[in-house]
N, C-alpha and C positions, 0 to 999 in steps of 0.2 A: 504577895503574889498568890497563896493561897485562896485568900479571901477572894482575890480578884475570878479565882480560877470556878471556885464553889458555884456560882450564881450560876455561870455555864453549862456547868454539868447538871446541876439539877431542871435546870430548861430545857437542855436535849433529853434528859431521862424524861421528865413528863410529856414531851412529845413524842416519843418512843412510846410511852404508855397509849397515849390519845392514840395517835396511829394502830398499835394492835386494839384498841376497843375500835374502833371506826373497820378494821377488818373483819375482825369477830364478828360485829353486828352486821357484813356483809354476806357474808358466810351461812347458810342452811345449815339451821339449828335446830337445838332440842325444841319439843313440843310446848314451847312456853313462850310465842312471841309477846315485843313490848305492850301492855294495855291489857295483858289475856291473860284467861285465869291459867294458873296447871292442868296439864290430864294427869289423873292418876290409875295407875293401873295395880294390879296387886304384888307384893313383895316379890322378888328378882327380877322383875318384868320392867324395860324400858320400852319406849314411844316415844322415838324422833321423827323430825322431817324429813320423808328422802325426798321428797321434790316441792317447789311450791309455787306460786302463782304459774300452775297450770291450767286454768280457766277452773269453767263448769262442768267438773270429771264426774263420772259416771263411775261404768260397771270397765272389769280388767279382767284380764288373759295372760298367762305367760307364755310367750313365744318358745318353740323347739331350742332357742341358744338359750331360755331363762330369763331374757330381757322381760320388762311388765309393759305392757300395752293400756290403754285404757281409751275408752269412747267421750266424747265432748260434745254431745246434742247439739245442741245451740248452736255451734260452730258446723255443723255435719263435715265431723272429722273424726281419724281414729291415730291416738300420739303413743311413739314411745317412748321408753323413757331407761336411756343404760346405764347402767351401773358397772363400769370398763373391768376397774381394776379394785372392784368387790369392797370397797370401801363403805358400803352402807347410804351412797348416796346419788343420786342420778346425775349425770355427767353432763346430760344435755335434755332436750326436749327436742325429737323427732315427727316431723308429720308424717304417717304411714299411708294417710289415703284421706282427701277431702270430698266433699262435693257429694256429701251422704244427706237423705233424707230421714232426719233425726236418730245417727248412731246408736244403740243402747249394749244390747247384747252382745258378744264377742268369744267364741270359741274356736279352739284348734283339732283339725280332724286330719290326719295323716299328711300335716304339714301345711294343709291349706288354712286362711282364716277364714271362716264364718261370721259374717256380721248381721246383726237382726235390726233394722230398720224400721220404723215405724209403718212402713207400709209394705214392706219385703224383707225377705233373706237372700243376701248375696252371698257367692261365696269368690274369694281371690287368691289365685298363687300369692304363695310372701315367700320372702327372700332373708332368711334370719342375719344377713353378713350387710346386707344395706337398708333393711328395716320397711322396706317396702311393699304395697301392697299390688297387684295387678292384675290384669287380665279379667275383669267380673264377670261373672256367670251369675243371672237369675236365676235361684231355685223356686219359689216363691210368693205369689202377691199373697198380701194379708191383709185386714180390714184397716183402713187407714184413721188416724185423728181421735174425735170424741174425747172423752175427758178423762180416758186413760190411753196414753201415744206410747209406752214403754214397750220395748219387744223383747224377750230374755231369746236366750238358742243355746240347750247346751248338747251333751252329747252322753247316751247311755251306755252302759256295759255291753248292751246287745250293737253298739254302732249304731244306731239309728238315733233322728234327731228330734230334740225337741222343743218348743217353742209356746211362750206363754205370752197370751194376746188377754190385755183387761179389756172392764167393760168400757161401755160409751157413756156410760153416766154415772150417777150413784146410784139408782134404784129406776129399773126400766126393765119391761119384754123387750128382749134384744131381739131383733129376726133374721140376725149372724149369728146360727149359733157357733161358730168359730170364736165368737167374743166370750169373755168371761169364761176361760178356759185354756187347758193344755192341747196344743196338737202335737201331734210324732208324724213325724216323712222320715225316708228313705234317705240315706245321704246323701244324695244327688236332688234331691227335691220332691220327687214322686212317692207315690201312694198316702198319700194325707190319710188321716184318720182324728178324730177325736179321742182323746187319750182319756180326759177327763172334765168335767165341767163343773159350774156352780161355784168356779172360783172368782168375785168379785177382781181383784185385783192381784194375781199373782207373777207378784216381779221378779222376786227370785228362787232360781234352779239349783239344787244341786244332790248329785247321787249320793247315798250313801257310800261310803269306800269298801263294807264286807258283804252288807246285804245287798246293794244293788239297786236297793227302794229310794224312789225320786219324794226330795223332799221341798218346799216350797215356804216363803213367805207370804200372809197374806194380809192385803189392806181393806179391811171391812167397812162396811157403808158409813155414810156420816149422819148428822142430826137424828140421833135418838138418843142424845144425851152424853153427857161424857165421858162414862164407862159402858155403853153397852151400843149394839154388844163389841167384844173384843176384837179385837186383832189375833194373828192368829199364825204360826210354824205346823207344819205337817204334813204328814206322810201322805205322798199321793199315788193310787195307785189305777192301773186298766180301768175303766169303768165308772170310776167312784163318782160318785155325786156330792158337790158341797154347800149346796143349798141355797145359794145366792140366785136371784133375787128374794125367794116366798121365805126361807125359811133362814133362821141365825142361831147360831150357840150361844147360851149363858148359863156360865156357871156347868159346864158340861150338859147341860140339857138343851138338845132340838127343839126350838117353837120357831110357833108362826110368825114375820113381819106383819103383825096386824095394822100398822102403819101402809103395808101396801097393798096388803090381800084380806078377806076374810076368811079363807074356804081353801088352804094350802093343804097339802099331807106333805108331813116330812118326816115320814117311817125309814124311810131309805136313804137319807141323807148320812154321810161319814162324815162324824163329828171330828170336830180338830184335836191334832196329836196335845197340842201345847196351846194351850192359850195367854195369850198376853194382855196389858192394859192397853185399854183402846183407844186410838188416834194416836199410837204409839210409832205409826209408819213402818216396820219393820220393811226393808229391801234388800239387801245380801246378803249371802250366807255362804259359809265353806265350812266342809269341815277339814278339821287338825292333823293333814295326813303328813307331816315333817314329824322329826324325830328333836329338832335343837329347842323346843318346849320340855319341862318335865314329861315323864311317862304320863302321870297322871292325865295330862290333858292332851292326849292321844285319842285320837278317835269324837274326841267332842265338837260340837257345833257351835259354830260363834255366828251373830247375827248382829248387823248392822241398824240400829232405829234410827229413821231419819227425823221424826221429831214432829210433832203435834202442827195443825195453825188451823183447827176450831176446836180447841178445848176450853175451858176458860182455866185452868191452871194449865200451863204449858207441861208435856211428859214425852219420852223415847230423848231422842241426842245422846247417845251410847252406844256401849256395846256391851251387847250381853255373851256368855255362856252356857248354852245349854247340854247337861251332863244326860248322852244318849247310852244306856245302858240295858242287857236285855233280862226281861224281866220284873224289870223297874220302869216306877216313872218316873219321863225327864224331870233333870230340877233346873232352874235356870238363875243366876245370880248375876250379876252385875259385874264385867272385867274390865270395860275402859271409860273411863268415865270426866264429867269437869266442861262441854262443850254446852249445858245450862248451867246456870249462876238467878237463880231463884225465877225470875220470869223472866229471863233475857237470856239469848244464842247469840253465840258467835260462828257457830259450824252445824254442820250438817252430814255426821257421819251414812254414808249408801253404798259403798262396797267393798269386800272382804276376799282374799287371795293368799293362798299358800306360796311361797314364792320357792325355788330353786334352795336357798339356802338355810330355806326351815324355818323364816321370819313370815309375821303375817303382816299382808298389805294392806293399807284400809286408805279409800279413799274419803275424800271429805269434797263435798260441792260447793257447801255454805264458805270455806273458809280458801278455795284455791289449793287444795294440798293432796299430797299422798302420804300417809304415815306408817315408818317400818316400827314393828313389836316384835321383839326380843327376848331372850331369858340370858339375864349374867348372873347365875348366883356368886 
């Protein structure tokens, strides 16, 4: 009877077993699905999945309750995405607002959301209890299209807003000068001003948290080879000029695009804080203002590279850290990394969020995902 009984049990046990792996692998998991290589991040540090086949995500917001928001171009949509009962993983996938004309940017100003559009800034009551977005109000029209559509919008210490419009090409006299530049308006939309220019491509905003000083990623022109010149993080300030189109940085030194101009002056041009390798794509940036990170990386800036596609060695698909300290120069290191595997991607890291609970958020385009980062020592 025994005998007879053994075959039994061990067939329901292995279907018991099949069953919990058939769930498991249903389940939003750590950052290592089937086929993909690991992310690695550095000792106590974890990277899971909080959400995933969320389309083609973009840049993110945390709502007044903490929820994450994020924009879906493609789709002209803005989705959120809760996390109920704090479990580290998104519960649902909310539509907050469709029918946008290419979403990018997204911030919160006294409860209202701000969205930066491709050709405007809207801003709508939202409702943190139904996730919704309403009522638009144009602040805004902005130069539409060209071959940089990204519109960032964030919000300074002084309350006023601000908004970064790329160029219309790679290397061109614009005759917007709105293009290839920061604007600042008034929270309500009015009083435009030029804050800053000569930024080829600057996609991502964000303030320092003690100084106040707005800092900026930037995507440098293409075909002049593969490292030059760079790419580029830095501090932007009233006025400043950054030298796009006539003039570029290498190796810390102003010259001339001789490729565009012969006869530039670029005495005046404010050179980049941080330079990086070039076609490196760097797009979001936050900095570390949670406290569930070590001390040490408090106050640092993490930047999102979205990843080369004219280099001939493929480079960016990471995330770096750069160590902003005063009286020092930044140093910048490599903290999440594994989405290149020698000349091949699978993801496309573009933007970075301190979330409510001290975790940082990173989205990814290339691969459908939202990724939480953690510290367990």
């Amino acid at each position: 009877m025994v005998q007879a009984v053994a075959p039994v049990i061990a067939s329901r046990r292995a279907s018991a077993l099949l069953a919990l792996g058939l769930l498991a692998a249903a389940l939003p998991g750590a950052a290592e699905a089937q086929g993909e290589p690991k992310l690695k991040v550095p000792p106590g540090f974890a990277i899971d999945v909080f959400a995933d086949k969320v389309g083609s995500v973009r840049f993110m917001a945390i709502d007044p309750a903490g929820t994450l928001l994020v924009s879906e171009p493609s789709a002209g949509r803005v989705l959120a995405l809760p996390d109920k009962n704090g479990r580290g993983k998104a519960d649902s996938v909310q539509t907050v607002v469709t029918g946008l004309d290419q979403p990018h940017g997204l911030a919160f100003h006294e409860g209202a959301l701000y969205v930066a559009e491709t050709s405007r800034v809207q801003r709508f009551a939202y409702d943190p209890a139904t996730m919704k977005a309403t009522q638009p109000t144009l602040l805004t029209r902005l130069p539409a299209g060209g071959g940089h559509w990204t519109r960032t919008v964030v919000f300074g210490p002084d309350g006023l807003m601000y908004v970064s419009v790329g160029s219309s090409c790679n290397v061109c006299r614009e005759s917007d000068k709105r293009r290839a530049a920061v604007l600042r308006f008034n929270a309500d939309g009015s009083g435009e001003q030029l804050f800053a220019s000569g930024l080829r491509n600057a996609v991502g905003l964000a303030f320092h948290p003690t100084s106040g000083v707005l800092w900026a990623t930037v995507n440098e022109r293409d075909w002049r080879g593969d490292d030059v010149p760079p790419d580029y993080v830095t501090e932007i300030r009233e006025g400043t000029v950054h030298g796009w189109p006539d003039c570029m940085t290498v190796r810390g030194r102003v010259i001339t695009d001789t490729s565009f101009t012969k006869s530039a002056t670029c005495d005046k041009v404010t050179p980049p804080t941080v330079e990086i390798q070039a076609h490196s794509a760097p797009i979001g940036l936050a900095f570390y203002t949670g406290t569930q990170f070590p001390e040490e990386y408090r106050g640092s800036l993490f930047v999102a590279y979205r990843g080369s596609w004219n280099r001939s060695l493929p480079t960016g698909y990471k995330i770096v850290r750069i160590r902003v300290r005063d009286g020092q120069p930044p140093a910048v290191e490599d903290f999440a990394t594994g989405w290149l595997e020698g000349t091949s991607s699978w993801g496309r890291p573009v933007d970075l969020v301190v979330g409510r609970d001290g975790a940082l958020y990173l989205s990814d385009q290339g691969a459908g995902r939202i990724y939480r980062i953690t510290y367990r020592p």
